[in-house]
DOFI-706050 format. One line per 10 residues: number of its first residue (from 1); for each residue x, y, z of N, C-alpha, C, O. Coordinates in nm, 4 decimals, always signed. Last residue first. Layout:
BEGIN
NUM) X/Y/Z/X/Y/Z/X/Y/Z/X/Y/Z ~ ...
***
This chain:
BEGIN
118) -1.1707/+1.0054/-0.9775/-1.2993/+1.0349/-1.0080/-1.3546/+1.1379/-1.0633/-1.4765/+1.1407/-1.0805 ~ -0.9539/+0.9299/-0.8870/-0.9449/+0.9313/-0.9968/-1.0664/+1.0327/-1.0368/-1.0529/+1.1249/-1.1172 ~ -1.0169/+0.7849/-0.6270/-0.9621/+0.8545/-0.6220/-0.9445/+0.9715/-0.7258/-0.9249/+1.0868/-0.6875 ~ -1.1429/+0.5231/-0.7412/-1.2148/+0.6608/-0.6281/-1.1461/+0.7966/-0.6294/-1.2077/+0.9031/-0.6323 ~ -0.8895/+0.3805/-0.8036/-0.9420/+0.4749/-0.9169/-1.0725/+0.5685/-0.8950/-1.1126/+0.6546/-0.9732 ~ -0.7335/+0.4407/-0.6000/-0.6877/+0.4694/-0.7185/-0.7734/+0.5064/-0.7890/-0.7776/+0.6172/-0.8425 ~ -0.8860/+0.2244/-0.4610/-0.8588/+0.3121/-0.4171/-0.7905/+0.4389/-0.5518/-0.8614/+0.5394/-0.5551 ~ -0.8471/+0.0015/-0.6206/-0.9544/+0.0458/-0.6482/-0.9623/+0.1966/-0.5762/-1.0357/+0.2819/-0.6260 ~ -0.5273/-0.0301/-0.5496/-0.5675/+0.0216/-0.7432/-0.7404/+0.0562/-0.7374/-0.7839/+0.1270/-0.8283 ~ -0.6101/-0.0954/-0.3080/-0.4969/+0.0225/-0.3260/-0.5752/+0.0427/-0.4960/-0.6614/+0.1233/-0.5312
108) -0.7684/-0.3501/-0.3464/-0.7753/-0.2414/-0.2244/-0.6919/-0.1236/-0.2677/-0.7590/-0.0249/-0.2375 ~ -0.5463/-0.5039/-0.4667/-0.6601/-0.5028/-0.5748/-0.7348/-0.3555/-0.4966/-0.7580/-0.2585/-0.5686 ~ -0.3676/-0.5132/-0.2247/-0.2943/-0.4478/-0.3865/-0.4273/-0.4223/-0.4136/-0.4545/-0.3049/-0.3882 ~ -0.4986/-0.6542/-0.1031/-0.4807/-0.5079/-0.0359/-0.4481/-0.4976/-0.1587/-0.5466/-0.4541/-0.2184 ~ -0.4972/-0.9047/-0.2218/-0.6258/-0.8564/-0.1797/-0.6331/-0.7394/-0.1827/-0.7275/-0.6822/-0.2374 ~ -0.2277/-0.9865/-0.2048/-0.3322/-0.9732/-0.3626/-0.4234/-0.8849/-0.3203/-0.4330/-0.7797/-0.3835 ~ -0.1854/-1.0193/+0.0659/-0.1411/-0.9026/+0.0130/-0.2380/-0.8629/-0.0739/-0.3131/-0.7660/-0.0635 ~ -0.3606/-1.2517/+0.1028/-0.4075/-1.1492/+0.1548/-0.3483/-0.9921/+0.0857/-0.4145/-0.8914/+0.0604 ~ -0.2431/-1.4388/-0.0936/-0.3623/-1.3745/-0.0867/-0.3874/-1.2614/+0.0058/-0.4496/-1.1680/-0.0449 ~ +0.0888/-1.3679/-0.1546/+0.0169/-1.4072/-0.0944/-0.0924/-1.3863/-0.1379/-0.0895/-1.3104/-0.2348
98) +0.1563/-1.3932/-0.5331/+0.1863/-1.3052/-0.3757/+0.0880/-1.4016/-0.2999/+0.0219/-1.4902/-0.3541 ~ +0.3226/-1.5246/-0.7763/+0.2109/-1.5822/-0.6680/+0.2310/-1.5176/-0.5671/+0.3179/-1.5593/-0.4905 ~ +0.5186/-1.4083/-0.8938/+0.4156/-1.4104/-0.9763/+0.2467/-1.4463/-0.8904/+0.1294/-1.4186/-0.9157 ~ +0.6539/-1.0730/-0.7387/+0.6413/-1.1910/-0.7399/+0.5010/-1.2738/-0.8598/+0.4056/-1.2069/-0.8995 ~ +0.6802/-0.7756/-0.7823/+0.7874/-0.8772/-0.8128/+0.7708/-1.0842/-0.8088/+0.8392/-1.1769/-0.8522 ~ +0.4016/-0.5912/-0.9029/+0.5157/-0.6768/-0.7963/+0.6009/-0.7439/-0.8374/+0.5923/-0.7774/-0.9556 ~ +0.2910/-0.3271/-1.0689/+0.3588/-0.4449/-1.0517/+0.4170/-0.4603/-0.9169/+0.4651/-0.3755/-0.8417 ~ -0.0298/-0.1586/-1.1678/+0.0578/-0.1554/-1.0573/+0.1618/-0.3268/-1.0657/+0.0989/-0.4325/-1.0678 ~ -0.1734/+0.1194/-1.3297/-0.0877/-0.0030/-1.3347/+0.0058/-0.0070/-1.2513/+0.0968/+0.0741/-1.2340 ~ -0.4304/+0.3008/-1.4180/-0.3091/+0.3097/-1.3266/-0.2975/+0.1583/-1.3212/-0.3947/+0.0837/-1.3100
88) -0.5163/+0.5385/-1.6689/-0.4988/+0.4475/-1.5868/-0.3946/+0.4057/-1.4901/-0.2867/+0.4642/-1.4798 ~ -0.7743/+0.7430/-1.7941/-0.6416/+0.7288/-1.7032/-0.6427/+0.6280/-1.6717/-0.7510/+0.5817/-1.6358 ~ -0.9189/+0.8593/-2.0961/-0.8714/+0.7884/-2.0204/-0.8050/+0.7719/-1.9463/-0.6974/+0.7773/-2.0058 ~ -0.8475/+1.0310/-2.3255/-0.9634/+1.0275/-2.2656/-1.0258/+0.9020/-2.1522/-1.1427/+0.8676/-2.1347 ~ -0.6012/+1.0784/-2.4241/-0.6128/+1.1545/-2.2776/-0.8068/+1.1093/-2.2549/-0.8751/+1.1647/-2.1688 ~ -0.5808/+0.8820/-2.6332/-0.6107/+1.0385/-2.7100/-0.6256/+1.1035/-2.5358/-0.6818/+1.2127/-2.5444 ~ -0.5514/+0.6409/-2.4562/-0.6133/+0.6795/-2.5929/-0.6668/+0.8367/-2.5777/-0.7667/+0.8842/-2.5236 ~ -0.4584/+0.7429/-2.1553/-0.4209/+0.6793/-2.2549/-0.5145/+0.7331/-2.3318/-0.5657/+0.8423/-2.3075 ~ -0.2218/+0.9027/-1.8884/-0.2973/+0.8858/-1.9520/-0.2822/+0.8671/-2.0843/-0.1891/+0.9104/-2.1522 ~ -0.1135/+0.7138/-1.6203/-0.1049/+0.7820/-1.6831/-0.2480/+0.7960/-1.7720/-0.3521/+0.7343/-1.7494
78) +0.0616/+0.6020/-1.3263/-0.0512/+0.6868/-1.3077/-0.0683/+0.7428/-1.4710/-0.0249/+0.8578/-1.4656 ~ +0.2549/+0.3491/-1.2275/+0.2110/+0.4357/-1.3208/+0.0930/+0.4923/-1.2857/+0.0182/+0.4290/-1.2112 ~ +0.3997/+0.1656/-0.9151/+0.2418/+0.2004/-1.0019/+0.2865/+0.3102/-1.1048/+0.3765/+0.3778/-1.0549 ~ +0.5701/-0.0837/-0.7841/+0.5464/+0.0319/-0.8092/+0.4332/+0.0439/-0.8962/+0.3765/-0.0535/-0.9459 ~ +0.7074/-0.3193/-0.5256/+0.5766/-0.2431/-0.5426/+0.6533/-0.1198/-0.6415/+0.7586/-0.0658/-0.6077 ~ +0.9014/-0.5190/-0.4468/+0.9332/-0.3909/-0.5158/+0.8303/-0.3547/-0.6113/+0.8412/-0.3533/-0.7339 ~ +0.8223/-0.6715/-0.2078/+0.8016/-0.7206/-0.3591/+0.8384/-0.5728/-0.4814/+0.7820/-0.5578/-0.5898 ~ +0.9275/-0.5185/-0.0445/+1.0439/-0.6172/-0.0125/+0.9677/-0.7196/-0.1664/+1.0295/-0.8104/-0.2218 ~ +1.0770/-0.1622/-0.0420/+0.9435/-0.2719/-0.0883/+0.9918/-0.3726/-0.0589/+1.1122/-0.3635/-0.0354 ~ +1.2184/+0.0364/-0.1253/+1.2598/-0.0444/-0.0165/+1.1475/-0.1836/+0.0127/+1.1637/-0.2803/+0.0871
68) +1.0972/+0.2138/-0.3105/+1.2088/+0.0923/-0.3311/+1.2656/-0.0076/-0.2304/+1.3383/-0.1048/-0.2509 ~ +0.8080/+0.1759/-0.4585/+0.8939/+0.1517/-0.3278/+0.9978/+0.0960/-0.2936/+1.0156/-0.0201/-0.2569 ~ +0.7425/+0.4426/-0.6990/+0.8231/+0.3011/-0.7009/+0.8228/+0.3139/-0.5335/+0.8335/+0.4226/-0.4767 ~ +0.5398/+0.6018/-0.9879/+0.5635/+0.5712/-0.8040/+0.6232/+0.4644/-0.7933/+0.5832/+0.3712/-0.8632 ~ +0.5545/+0.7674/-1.2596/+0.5426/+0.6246/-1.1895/+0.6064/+0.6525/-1.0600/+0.7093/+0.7169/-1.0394 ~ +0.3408/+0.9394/-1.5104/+0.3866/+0.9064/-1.3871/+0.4007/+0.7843/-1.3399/+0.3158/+0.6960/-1.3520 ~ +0.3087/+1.0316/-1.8329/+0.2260/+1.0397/-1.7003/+0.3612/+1.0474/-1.5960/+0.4531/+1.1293/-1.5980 ~ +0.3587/+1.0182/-2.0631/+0.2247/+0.9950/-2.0742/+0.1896/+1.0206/-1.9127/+0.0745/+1.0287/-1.8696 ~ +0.6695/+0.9114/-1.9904/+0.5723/+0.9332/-2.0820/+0.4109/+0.9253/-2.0674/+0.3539/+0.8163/-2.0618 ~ +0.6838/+1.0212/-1.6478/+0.7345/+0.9387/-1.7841/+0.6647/+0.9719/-1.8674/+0.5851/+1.0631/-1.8446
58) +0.8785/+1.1548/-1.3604/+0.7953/+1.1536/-1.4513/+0.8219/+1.0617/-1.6015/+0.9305/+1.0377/-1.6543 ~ +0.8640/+0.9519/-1.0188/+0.8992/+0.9761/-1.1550/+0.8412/+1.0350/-1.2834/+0.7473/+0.9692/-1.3280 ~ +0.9066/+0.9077/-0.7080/+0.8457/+0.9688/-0.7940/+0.8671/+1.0100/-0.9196/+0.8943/+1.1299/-0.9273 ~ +0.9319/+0.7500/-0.3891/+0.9943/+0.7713/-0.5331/+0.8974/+0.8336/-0.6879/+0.8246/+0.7565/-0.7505 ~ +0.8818/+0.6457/-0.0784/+0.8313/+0.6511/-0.2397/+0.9303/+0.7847/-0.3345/+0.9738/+0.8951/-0.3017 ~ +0.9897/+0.4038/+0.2323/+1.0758/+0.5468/+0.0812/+0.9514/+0.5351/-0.0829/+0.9457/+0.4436/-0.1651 ~ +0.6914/+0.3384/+0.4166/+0.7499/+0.3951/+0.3308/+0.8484/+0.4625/+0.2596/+0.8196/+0.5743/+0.2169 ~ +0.4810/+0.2326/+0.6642/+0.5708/+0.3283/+0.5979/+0.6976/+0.3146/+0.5104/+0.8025/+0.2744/+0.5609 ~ +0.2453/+0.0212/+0.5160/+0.3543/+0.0854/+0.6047/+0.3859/+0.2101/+0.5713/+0.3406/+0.2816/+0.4819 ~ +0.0677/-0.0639/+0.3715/+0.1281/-0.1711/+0.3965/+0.2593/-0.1270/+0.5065/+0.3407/-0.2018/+0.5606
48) -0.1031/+0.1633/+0.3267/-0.1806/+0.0543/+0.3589/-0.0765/-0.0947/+0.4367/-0.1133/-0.1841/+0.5129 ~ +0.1266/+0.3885/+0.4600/+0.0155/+0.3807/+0.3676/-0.0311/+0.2220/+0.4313/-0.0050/+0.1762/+0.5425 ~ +0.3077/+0.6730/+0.4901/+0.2608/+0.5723/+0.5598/+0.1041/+0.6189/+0.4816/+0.0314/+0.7150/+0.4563 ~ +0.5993/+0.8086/+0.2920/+0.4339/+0.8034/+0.3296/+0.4267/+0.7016/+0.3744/+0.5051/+0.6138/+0.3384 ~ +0.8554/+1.0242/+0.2104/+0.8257/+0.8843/+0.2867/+0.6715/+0.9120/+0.2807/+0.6268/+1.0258/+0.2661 ~ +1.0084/+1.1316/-0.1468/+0.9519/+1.1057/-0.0030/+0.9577/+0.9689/+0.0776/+1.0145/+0.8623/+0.0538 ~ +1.1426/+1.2497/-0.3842/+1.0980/+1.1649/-0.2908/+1.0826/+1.1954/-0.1772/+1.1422/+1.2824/-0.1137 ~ +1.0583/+1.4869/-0.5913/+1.0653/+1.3412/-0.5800/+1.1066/+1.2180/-0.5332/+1.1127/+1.1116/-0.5948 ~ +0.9885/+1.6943/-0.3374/+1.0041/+1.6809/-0.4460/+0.9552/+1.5342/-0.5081/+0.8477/+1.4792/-0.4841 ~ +1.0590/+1.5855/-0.0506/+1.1454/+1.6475/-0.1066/+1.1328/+1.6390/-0.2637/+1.2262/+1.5932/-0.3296
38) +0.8554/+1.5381/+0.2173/+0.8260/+1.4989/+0.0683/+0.9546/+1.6660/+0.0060/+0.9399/+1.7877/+0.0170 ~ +0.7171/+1.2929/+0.4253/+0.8400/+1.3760/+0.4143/+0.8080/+1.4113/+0.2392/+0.7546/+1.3353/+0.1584 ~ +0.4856/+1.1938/+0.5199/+0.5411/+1.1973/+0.6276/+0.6464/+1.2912/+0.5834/+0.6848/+1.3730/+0.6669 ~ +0.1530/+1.1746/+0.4179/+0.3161/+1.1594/+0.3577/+0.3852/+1.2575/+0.4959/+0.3404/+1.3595/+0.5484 ~ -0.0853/+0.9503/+0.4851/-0.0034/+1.0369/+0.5293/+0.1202/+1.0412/+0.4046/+0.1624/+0.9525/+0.3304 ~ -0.2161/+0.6761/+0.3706/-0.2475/+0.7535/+0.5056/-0.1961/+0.9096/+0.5153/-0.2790/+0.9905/+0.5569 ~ -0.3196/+0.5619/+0.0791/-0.2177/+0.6511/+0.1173/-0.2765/+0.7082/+0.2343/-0.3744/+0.7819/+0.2227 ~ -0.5994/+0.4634/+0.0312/-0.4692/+0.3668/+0.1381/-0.3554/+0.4730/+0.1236/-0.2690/+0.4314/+0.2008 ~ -0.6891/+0.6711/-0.0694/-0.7491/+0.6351/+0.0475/-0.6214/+0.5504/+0.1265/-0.5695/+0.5678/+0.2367 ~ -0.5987/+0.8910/-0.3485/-0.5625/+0.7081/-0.3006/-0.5640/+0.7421/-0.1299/-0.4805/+0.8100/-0.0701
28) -0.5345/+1.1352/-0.3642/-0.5871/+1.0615/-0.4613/-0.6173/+0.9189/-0.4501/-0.6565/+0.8466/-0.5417 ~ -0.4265/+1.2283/-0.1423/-0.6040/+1.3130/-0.2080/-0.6132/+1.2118/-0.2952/-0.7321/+1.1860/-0.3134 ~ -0.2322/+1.1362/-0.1022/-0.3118/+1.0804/+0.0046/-0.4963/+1.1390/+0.0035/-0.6011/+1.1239/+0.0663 ~ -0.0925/+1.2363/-0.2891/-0.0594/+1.1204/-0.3343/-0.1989/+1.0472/-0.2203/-0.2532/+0.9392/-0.2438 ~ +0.0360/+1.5235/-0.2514/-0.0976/+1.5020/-0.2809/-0.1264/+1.4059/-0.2925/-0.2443/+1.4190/-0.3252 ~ +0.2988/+1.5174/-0.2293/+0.2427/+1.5707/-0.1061/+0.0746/+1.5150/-0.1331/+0.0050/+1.4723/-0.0409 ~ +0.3993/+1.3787/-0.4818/+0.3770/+1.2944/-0.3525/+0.3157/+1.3698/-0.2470/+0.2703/+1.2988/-0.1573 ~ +0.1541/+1.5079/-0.7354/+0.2752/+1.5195/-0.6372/+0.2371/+1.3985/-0.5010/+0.1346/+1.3540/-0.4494 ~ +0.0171/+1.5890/-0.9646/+0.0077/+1.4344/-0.8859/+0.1620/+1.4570/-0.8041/+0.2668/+1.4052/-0.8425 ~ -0.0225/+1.8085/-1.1642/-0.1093/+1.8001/-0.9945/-0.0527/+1.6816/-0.9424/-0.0950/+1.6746/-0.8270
18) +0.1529/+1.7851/-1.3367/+0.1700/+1.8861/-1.2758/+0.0565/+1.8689/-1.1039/+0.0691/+1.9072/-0.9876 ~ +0.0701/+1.5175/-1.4407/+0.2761/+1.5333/-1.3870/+0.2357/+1.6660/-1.2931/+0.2787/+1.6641/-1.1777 ~ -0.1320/+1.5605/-1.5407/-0.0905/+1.4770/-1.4297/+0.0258/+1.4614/-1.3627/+0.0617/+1.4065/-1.2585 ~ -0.1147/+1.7596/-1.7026/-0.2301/+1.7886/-1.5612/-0.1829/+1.6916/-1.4794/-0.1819/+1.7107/-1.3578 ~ +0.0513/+1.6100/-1.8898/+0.1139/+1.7699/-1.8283/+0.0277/+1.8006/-1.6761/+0.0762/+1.8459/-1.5724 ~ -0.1250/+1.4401/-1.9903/+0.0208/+1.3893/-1.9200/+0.0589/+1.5023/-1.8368/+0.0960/+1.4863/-1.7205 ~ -0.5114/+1.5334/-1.9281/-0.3700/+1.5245/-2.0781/-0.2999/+1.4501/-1.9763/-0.3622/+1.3967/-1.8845 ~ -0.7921/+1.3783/-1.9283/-0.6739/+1.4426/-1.8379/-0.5293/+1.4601/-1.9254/-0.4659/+1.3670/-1.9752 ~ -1.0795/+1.2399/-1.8644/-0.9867/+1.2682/-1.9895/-0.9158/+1.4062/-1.8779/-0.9632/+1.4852/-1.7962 ~ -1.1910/+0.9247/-1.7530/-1.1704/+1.0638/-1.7315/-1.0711/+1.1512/-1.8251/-0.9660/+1.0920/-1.8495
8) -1.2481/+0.6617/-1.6554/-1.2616/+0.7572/-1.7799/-1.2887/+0.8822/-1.7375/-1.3935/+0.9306/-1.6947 ~ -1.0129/+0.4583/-1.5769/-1.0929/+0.5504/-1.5520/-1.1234/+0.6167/-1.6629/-1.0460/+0.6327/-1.7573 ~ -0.8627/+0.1234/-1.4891/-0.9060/+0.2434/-1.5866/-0.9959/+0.3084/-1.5491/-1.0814/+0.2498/-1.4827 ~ -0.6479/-0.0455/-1.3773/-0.7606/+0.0074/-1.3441/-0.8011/+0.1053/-1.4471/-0.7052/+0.1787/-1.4709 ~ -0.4349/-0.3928/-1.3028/-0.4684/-0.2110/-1.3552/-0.6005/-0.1848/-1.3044/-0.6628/-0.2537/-1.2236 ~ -0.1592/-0.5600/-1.1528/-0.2665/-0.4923/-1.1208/-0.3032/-0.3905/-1.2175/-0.2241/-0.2973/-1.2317 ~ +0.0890/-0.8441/-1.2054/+0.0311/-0.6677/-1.2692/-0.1357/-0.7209/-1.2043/-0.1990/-0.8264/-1.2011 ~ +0.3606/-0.9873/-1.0800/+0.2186/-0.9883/-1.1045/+0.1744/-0.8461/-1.1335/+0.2275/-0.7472/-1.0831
***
């Protein structure tokens, strides 16, 4: 199942690869509680659904966060689109029907995301 969010905020790929570190991951997103360990590109953080292995990747246009130990193998993109005058963030699970309550916290995390964004 996919989650997004868009922001309008214009931000090149380079501002976001260069500020969006997992140490900072809890300035940008409310359900990030803590990062507990952070070697670069990876860490641990306790967040809305636990604690945490996150994973940190750079890609085109931006960034993707994976959990790999996830048990719906949660991950999100952070990037930016049309011409950088836009960010968004896209989040998948593995399943097509999550629970509701999870659904709920996911939709909770990507709005968090985009407060965050601001």
């Amino acid at each position: 199942m996919e989650f997004f969010c868009t922001v309008n905020k214009a931000v090149t790929p380079a501002e976001l690869q260069s500020s969006m570190t997992i140490s900072s991951l809890p300035t940008h997103c409310n359900s990030i509680y803590e990062v507990m360990h952070d070697d670069g590109d990876h860490g641990e953080i306790n967040c809305i659904w636990g604690v945490f292995i996150v994973h940190r990747e750079v890609i085109k246009d931006g960034l993707r966060f994976t959990l790999p130990g996830c048990p719906n193998a949660l991950a999100w993109t952070v990037t930016a689109e049309n011409n950088n005058s836009e960010t968004v963030v896209h989040l998948t699970i593995n399943k097509q029907q999550p629970d509701p309550d999870f659904a709920e916290s996911i939709e909770e995390f990507v709005e968090d995301w985009r407060a965050g964004l601001r």
